[in-house]
C-alpha positions as YAML, in Angstrom:
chain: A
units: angstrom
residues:
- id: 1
  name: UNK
  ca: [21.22, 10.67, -8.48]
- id: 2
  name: UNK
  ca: [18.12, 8.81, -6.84]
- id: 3
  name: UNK
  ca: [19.27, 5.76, -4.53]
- id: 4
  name: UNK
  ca: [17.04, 3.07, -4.42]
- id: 5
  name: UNK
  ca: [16.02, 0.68, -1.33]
- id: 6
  name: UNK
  ca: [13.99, -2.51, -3.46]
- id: 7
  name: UNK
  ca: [11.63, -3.73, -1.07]
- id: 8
  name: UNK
  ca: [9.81, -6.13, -2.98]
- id: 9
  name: UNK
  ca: [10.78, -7.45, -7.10]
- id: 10
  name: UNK
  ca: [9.07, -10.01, -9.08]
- id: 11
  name: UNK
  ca: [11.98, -10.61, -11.37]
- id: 12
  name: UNK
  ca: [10.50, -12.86, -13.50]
- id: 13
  name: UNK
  ca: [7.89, -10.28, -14.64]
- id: 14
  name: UNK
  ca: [10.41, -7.68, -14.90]
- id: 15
  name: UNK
  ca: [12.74, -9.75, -17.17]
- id: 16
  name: UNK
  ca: [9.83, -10.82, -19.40]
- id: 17
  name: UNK
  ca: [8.87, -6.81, -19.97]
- id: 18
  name: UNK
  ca: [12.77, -5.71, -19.88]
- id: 19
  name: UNK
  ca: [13.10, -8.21, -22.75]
- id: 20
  name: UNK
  ca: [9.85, -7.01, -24.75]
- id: 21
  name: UNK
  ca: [10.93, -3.56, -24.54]
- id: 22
  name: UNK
  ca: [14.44, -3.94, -25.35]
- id: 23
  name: UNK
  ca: [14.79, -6.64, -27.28]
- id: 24
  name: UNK
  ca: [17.58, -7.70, -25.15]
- id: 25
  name: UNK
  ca: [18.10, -10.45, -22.87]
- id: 26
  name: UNK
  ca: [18.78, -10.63, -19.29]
- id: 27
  name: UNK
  ca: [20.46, -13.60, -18.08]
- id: 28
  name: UNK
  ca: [19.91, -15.34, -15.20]
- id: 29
  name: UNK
  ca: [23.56, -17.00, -14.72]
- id: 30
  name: UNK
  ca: [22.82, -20.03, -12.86]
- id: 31
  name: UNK
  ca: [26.71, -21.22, -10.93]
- id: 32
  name: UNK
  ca: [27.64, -24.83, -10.46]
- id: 33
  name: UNK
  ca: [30.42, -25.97, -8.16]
- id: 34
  name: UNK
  ca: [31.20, -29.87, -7.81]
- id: 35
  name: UNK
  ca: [34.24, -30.82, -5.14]
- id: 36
  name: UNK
  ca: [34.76, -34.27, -5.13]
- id: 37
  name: UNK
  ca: [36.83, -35.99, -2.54]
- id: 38
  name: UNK
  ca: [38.83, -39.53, -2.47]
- id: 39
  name: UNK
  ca: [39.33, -41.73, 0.32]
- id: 40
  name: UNK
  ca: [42.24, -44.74, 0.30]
- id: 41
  name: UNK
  ca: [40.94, -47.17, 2.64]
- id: 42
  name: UNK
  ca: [42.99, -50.43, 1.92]
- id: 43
  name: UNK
  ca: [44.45, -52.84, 4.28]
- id: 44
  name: UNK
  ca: [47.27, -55.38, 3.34]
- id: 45
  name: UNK
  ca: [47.18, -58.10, 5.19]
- id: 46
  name: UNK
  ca: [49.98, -61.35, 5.00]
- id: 47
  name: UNK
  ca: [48.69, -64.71, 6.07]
- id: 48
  name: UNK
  ca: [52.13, -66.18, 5.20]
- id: 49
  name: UNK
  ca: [49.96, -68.63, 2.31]
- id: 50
  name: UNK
  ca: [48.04, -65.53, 0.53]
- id: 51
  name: UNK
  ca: [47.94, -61.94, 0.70]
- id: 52
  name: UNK
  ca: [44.67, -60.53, 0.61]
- id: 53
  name: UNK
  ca: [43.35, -56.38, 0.06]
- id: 54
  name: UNK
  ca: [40.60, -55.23, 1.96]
- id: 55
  name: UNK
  ca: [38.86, -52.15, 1.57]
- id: 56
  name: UNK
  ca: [38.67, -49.33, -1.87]
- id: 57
  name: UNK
  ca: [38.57, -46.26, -2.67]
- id: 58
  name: UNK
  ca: [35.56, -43.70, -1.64]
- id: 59
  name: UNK
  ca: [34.84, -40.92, -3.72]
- id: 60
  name: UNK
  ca: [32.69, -37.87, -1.71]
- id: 61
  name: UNK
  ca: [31.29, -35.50, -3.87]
- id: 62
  name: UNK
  ca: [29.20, -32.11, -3.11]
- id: 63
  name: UNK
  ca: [27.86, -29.79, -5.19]
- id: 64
  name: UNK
  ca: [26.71, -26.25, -4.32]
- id: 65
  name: UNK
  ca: [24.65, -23.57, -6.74]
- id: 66
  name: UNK
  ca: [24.14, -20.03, -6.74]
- id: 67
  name: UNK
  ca: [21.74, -17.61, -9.25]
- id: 68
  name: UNK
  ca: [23.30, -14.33, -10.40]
- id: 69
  name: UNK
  ca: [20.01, -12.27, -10.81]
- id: 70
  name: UNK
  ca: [20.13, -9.32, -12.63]
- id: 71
  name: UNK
  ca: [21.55, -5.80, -11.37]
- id: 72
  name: UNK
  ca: [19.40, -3.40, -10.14]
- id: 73
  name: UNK
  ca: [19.90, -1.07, -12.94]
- id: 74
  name: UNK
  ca: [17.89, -3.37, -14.75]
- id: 75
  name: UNK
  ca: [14.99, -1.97, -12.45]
- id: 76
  name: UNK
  ca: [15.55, 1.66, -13.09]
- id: 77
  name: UNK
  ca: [15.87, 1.15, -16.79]
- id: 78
  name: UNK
  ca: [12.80, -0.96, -17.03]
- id: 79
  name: UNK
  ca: [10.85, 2.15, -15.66]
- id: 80
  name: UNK
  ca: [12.12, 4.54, -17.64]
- id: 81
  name: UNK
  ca: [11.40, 3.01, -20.65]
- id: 82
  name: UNK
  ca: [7.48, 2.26, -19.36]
- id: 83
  name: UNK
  ca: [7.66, 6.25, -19.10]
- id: 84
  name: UNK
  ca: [9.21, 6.86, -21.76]
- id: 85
  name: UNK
  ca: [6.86, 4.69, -24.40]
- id: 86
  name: UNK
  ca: [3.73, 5.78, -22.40]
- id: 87
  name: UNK
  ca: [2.82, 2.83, -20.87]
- id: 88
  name: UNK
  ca: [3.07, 3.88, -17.53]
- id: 89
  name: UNK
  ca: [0.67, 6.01, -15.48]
- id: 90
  name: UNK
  ca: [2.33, 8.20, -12.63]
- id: 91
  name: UNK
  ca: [0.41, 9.09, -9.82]
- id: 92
  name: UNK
  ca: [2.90, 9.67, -7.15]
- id: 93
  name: UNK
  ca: [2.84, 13.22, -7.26]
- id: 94
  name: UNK
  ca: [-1.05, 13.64, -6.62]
- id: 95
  name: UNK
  ca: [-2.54, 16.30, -4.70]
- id: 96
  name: UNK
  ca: [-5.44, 16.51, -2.34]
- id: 97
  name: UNK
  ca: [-7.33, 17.76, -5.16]
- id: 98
  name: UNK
  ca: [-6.96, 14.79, -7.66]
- id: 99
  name: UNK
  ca: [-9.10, 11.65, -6.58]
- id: 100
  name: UNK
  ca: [-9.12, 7.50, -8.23]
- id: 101
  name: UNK
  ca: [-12.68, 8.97, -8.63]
- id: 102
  name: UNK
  ca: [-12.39, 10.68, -11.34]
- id: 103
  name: UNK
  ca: [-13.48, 9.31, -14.58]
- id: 104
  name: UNK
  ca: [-11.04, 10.58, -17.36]
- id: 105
  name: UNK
  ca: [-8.29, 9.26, -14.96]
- id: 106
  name: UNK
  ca: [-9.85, 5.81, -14.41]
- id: 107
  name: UNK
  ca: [-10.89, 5.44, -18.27]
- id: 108
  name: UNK
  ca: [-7.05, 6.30, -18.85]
- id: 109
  name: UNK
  ca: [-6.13, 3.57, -16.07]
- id: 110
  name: UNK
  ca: [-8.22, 0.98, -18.53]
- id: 111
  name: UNK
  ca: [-5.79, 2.05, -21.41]
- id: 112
  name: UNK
  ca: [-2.61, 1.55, -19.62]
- id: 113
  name: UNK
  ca: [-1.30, -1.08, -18.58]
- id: 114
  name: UNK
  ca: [1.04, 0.40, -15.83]
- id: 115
  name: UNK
  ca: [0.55, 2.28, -12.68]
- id: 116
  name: UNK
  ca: [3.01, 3.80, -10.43]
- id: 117
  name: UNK
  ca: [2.04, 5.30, -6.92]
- id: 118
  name: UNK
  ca: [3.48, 6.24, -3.94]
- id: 119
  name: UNK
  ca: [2.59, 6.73, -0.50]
- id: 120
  name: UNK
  ca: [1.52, 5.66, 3.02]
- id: 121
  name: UNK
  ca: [1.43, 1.83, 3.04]
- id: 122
  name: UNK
  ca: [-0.05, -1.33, 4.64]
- id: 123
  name: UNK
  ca: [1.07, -4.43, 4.30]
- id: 124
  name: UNK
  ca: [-1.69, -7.36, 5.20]
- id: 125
  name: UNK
  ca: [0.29, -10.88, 6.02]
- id: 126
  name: UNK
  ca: [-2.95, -13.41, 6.46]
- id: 127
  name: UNK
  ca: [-0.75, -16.56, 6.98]
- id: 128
  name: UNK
  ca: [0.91, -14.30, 10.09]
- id: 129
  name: UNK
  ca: [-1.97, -13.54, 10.94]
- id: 130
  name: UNK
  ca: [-3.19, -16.67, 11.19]
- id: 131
  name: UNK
  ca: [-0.64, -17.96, 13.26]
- id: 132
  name: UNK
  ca: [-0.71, -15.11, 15.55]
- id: 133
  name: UNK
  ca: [-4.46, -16.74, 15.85]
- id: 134
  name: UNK
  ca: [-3.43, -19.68, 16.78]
- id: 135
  name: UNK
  ca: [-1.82, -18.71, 19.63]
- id: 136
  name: UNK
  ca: [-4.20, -15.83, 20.49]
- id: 137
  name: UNK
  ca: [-5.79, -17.32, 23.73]
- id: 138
  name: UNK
  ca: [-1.94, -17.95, 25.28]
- id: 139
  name: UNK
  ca: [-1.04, -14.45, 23.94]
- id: 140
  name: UNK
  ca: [-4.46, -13.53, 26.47]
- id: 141
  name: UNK
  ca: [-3.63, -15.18, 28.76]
- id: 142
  name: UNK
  ca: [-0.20, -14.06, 29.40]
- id: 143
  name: UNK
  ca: [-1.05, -9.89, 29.18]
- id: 144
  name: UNK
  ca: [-4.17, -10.20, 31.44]
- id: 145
  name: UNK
  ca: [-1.64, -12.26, 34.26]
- id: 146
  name: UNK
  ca: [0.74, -9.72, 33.90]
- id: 147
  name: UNK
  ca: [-1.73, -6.79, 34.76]
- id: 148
  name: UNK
  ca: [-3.00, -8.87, 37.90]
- id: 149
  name: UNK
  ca: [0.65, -9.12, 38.65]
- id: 150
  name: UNK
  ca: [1.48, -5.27, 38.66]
- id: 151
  name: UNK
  ca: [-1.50, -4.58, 40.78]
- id: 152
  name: UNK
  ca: [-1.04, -7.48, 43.13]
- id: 153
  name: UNK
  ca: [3.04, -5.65, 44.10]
- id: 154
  name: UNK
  ca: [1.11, -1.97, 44.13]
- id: 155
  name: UNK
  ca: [1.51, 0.05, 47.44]
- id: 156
  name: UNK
  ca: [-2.08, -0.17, 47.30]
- id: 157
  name: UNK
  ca: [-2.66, -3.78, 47.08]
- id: 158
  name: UNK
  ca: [-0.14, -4.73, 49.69]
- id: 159
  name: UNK
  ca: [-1.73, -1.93, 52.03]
- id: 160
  name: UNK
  ca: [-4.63, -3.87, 51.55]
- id: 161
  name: UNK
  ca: [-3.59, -7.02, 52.37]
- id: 162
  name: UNK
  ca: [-1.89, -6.12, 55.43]
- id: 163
  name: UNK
  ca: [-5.65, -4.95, 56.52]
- id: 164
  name: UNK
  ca: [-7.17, -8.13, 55.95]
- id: 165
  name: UNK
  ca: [-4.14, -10.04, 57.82]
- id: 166
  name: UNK
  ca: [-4.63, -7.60, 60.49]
- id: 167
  name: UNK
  ca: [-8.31, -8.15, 61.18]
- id: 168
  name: UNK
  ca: [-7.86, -12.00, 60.55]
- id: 169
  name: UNK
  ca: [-5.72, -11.76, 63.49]
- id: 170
  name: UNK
  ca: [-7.95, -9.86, 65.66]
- id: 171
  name: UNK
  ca: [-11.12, -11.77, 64.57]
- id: 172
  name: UNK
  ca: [-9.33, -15.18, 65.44]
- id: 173
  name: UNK
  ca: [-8.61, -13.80, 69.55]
- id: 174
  name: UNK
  ca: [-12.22, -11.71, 69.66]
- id: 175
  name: UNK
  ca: [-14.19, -13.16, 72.08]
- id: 176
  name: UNK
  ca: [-17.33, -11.25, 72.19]
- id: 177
  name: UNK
  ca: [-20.15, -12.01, 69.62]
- id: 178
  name: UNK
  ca: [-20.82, -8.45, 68.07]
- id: 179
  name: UNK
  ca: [-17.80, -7.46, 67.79]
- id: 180
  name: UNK
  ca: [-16.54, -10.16, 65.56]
- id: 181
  name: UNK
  ca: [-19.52, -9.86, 63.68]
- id: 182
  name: UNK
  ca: [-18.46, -6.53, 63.13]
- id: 183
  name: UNK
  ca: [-14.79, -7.69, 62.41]
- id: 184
  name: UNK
  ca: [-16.01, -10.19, 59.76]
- id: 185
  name: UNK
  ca: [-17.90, -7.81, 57.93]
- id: 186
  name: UNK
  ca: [-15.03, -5.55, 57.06]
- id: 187
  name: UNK
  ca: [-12.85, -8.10, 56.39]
- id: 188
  name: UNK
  ca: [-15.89, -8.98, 53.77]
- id: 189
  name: UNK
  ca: [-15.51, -5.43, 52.39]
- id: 190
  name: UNK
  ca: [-11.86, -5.49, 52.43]
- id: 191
  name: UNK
  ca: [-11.46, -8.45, 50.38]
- id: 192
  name: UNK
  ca: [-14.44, -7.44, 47.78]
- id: 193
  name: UNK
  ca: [-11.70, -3.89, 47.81]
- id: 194
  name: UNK
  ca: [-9.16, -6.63, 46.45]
- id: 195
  name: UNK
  ca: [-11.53, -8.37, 44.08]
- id: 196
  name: UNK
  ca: [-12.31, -4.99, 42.66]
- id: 197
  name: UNK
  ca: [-8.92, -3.75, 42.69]
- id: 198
  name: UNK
  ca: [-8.09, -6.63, 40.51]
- id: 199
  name: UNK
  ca: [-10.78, -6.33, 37.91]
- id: 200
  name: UNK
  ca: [-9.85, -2.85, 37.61]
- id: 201
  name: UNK
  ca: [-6.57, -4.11, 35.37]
- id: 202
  name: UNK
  ca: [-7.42, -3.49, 31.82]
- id: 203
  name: UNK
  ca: [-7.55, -6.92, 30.61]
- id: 204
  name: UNK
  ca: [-7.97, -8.07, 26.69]
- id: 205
  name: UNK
  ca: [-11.19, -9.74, 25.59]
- id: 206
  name: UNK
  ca: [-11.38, -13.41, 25.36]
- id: 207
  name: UNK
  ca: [-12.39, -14.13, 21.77]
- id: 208
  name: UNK
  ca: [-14.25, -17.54, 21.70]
- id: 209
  name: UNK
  ca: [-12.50, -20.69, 19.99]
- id: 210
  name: UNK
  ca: [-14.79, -21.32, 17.25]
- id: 211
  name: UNK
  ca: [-14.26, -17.41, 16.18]
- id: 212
  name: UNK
  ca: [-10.40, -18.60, 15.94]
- id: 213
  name: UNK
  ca: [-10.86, -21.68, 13.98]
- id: 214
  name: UNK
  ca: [-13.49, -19.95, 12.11]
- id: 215
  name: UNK
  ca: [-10.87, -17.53, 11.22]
- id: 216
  name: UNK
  ca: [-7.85, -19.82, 10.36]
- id: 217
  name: UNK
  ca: [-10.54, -21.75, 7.72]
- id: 218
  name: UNK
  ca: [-11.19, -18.73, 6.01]
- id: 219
  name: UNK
  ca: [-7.53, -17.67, 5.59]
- id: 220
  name: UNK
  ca: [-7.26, -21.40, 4.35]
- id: 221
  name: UNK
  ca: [-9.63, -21.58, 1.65]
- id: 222
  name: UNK
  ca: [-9.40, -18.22, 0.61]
- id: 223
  name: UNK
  ca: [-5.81, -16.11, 1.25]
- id: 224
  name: UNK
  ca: [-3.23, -18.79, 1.49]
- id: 225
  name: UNK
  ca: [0.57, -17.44, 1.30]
- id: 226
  name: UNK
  ca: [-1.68, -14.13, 0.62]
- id: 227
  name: UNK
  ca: [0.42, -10.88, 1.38]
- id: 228
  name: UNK
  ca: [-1.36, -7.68, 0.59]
- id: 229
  name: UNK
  ca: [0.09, -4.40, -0.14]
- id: 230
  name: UNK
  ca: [-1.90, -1.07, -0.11]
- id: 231
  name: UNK
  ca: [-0.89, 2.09, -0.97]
- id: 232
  name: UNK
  ca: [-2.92, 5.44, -0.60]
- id: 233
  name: UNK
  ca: [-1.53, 8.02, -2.67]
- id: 234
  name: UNK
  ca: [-3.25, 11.17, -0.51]
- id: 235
  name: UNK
  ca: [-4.28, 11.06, 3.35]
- id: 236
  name: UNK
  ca: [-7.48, 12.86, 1.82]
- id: 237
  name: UNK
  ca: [-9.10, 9.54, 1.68]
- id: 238
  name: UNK
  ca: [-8.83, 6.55, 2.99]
- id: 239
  name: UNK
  ca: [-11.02, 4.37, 0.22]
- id: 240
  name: UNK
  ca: [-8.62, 5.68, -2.12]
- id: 241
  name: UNK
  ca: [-6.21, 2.98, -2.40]
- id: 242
  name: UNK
  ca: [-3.91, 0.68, -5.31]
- id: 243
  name: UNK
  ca: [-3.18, -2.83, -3.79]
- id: 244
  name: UNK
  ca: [-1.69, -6.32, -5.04]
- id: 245
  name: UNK
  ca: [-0.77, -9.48, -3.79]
- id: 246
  name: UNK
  ca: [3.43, -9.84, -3.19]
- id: 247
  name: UNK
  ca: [4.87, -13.10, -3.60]
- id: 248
  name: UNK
  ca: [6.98, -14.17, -0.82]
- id: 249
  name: UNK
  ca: [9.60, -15.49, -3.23]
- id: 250
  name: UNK
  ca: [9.72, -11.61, -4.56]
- id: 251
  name: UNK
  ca: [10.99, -10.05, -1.52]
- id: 252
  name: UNK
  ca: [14.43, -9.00, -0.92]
- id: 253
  name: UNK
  ca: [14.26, -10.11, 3.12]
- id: 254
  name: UNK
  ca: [12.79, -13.67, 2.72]
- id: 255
  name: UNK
  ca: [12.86, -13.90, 6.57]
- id: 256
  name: UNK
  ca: [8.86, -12.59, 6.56]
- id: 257
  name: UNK
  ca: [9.91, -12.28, 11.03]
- id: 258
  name: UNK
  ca: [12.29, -9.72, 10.15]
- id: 259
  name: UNK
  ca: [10.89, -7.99, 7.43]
- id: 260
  name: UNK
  ca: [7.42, -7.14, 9.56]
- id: 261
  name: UNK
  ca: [10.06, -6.85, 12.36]
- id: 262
  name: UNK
  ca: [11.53, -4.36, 10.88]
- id: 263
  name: UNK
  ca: [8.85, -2.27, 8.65]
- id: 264
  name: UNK
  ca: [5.53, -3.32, 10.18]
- id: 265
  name: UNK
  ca: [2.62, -3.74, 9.14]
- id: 266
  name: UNK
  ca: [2.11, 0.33, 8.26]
- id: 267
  name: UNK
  ca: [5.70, 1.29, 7.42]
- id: 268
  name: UNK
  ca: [6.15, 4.96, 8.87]
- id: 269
  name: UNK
  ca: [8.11, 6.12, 5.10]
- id: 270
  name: UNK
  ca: [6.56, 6.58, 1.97]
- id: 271
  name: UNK
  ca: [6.67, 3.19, -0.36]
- id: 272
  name: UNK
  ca: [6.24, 3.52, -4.18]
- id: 273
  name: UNK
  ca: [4.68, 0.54, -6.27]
- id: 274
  name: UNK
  ca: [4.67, -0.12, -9.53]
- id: 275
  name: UNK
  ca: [2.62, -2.77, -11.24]
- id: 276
  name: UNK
  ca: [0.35, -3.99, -13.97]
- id: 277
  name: UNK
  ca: [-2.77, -2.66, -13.58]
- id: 278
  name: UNK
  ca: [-5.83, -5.80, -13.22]
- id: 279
  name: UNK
  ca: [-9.18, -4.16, -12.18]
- id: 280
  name: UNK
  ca: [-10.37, -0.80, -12.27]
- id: 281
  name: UNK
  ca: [-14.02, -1.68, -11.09]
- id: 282
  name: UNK
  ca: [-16.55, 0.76, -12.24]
- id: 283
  name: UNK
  ca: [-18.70, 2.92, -10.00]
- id: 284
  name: UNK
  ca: [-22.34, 1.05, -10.55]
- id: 285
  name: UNK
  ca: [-23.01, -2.79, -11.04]
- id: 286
  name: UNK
  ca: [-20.74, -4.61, -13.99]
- id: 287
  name: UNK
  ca: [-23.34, -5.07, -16.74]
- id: 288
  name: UNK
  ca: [-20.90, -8.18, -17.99]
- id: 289
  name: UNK
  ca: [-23.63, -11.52, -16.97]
- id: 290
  name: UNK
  ca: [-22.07, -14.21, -18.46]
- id: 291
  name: UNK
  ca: [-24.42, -16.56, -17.40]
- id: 292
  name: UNK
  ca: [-27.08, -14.81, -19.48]
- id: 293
  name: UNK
  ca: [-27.11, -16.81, -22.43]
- id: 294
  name: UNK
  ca: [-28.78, -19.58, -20.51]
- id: 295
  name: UNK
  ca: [-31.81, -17.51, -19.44]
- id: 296
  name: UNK
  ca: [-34.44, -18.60, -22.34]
- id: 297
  name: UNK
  ca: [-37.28, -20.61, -22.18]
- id: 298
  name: UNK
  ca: [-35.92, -24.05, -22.78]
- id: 299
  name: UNK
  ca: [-32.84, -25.66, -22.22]
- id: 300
  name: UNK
  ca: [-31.56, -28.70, -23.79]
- id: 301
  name: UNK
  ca: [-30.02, -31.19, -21.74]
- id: 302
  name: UNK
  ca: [-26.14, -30.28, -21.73]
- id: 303
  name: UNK
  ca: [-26.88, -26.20, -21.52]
- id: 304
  name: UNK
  ca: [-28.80, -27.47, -18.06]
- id: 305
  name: UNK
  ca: [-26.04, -29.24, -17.09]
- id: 306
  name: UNK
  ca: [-23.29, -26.59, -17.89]
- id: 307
  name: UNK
  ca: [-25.20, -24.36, -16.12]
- id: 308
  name: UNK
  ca: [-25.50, -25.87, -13.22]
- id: 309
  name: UNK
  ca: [-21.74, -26.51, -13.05]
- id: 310
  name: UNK
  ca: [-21.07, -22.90, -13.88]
- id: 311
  name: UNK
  ca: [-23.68, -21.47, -11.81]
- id: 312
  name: UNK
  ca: [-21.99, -22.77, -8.57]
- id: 313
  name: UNK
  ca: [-18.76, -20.73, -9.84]
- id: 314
  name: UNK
  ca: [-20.81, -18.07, -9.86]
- id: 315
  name: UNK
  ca: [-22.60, -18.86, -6.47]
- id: 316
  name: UNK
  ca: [-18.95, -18.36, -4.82]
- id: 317
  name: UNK
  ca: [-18.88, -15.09, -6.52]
- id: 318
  name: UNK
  ca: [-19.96, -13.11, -3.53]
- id: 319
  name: UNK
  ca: [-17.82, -14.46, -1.31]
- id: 320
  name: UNK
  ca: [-14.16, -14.21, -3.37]
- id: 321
  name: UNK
  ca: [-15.58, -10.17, -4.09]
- id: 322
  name: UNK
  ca: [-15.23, -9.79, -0.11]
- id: 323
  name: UNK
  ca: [-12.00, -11.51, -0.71]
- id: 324
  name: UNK
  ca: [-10.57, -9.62, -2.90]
- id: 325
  name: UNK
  ca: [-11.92, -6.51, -2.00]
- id: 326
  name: UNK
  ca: [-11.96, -4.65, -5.35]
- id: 327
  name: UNK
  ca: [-14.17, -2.25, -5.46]
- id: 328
  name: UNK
  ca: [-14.56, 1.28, -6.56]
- id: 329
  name: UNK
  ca: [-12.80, 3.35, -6.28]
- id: 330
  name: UNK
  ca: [-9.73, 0.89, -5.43]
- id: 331
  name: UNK
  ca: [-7.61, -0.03, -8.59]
- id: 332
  name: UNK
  ca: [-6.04, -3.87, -8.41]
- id: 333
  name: UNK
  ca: [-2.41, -4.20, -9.49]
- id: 334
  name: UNK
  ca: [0.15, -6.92, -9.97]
- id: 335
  name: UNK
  ca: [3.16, -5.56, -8.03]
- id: 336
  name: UNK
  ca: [6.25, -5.59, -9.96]
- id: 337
  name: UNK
  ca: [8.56, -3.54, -7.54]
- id: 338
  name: UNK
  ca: [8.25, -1.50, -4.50]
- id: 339
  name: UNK
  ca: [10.79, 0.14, -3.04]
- id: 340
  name: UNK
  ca: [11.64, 3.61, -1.09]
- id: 341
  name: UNK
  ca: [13.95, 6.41, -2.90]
- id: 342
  name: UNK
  ca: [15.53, 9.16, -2.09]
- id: 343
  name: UNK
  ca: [17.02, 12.54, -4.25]
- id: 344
  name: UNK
  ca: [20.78, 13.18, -3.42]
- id: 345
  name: UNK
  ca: [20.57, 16.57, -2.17]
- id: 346
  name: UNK
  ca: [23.23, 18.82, -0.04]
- id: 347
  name: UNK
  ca: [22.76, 17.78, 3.52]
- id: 348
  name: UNK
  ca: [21.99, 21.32, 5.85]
- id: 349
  name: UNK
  ca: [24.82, 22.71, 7.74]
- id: 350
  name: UNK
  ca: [23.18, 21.32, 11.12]
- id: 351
  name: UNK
  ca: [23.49, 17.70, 10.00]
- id: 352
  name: UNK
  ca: [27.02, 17.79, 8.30]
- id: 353
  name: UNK
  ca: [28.94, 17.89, 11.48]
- id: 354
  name: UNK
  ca: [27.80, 14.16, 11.79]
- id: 355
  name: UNK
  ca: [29.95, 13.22, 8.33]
- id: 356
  name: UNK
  ca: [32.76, 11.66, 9.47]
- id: 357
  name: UNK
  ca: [32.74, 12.10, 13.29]
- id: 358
  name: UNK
  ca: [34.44, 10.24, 15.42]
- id: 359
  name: UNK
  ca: [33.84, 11.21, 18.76]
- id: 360
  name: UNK
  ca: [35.55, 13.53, 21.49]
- id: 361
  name: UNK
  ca: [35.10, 15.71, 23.78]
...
């Protein structure tokens, strides 16, 4: 039995291929509960001529919903039917030998339209980042005040110090000329001891402002709500890599604090993906120009015009390939799951004492 841990799920995708494969559908229960309360609030009140009713009746309703999504079974199934029809591409059993270099396996990428991989991970949060950003200088400001502070309590610091109090004292009652010249000029060395001692700390770099700002604009008009996963299927190398954007409505911890709280930003386990594959950029330049049909001699009015408009799309170009950062030999996926498993195996002897225990001597 393998025990799942789902990470990450973009149900909507999965429900869409579940149902193509299957020809069954998955239902998405939606639950609505409506209490209703009523309030009597009339008064009677006799004015000996009339009686007269003040007040009603309130009604207070609430309603409350809830969406059953489907079981995780539904998960395990959908992969094993991507195996089983040959949809899906495996590569999370590679071995330092077998590279996202190689051609027959990248041609074979181009003809699938699934890709599963496991290994190390990173995970890339650019609105957290950006906010970390924003509060950067503070963040500075803060660490480099508490090295100052550790020095200033040192045994060397305060040794220091007592020095220059000491010769502060004796230069105030010295009444001959040279010698308090002498006095003043290693209290002069003394305190350039403490200035030194202090810029000794290891402090962070300052970044400048505009860097910041610079930096939150970018993230703006480029990454919004952008969260990146990478995985590298070998440590052999690092350019090696199959990445995708995860929705924040797909994760299973929507609290994005606690989920970097709790796996980071390079979780220390193995994570396997599996997505659709997108890109599988070549090795040389993509000989696809589609702006080529406007390079002839003359243009008539509206092809000058359309390609001017087109032409700034591709003017941006450059900038959204940094971006995205596709490039051989990296393979671009939609992420449909990730998760972490584990094989139920016999625990060893050493580690079975721990079943059950419940303290003692």
């Amino acid at each position: 039995m393998t025990l799942y841990d789902y990470i990450y799920v973009d149900f909507e995708k999965v429900v869409s291929l579940y149902s193509q494969l299957t020809g069954g559908v998955i239902e998405l229960r939606e639950i609505n509960k409506e209490q209703a309360y009523w309030e009597d609030n009339k008064r009677k009140y006799d004015l000996k001529i009339f009686r007269l009713e003040a007040g009603g009746t309130g009604e207070d309703k609430s309603t409350s919903k809830s969406v059953m999504k489907p079981h995780h079974s539904v998960l395990t199934e959908l992969e094993e039917e991507l195996t089983r029809r040959g949809y899906l591409v495996d590569l999370t059993d590679m071995s330092k030998d077998q590279s996202l270099r190689e051609d027959s396996l990248r041609r074979l990428l181009k003809t699938k339209l699934f890709l599963k991989v496991r290994g190390r991970a990173v995970i890339e949060d650019y609105e957290r980042m950006k906010s970390i950003a924003q509060v950067f200088p503070e963040i500075v400001k803060l660490i480099n005040k508490s090295g100052e502070i550790t020095i200033e309590q040192s045994p060397v610091f305060l040794e220091i110090e007592q020095q220059t109090l000491r010769l502060a004292s004796k230069i105030k009652s010295c009444k001959d000329r040279n010698e308090r010249a002498q006095l003043e000029e290693r209290l002069k060395n003394v305190k350039n001891s403490t200035t030194q001692l202090l810029e000794s700390a290891n402090k962070v770099g300052v970044v400048d402002q505009w860097v910041l700002d610079g930096f939150k604009t970018w993230i703006d008009a480029f990454l919004p709500e952008i969260v990146n996963l990478r995985i590298y299927p070998t440590n052999a190398t690092a350019d090696e890599q199959v990445f995708g954007h995860l929705k924040k409505a797909g994760f299973q911890d929507t609290d994005s604090n606690s989920f970097h709280f709790t796996y980071g930003s390079m979780p220390t386990e193995d994570l396997t993906m599996i997505g659709i594959v997108t890109s599988v950029p070549s090795e040389g330049a993509d000989s696809f120009l589609p702006l080529i049909e406007f390079e002839k001699e003359t243009l008539a009015d509206h092809e000058s015009i359309e390609r001017a408009f087109r032409g700034v799309f591709r003017g941006f170009d450059g900038i959204e390939q940094m971006i995205r950062t596709c490039r051989f030999p990296r393979v671009l996926v939609h992420p449909l799951t990730v998760y972490r498993s584990v094989e139920e195996t016999m625990p060893p002897a050493s580690t079975r004492r721990f079943r059950g225990h419940k303290g003692g001597a």
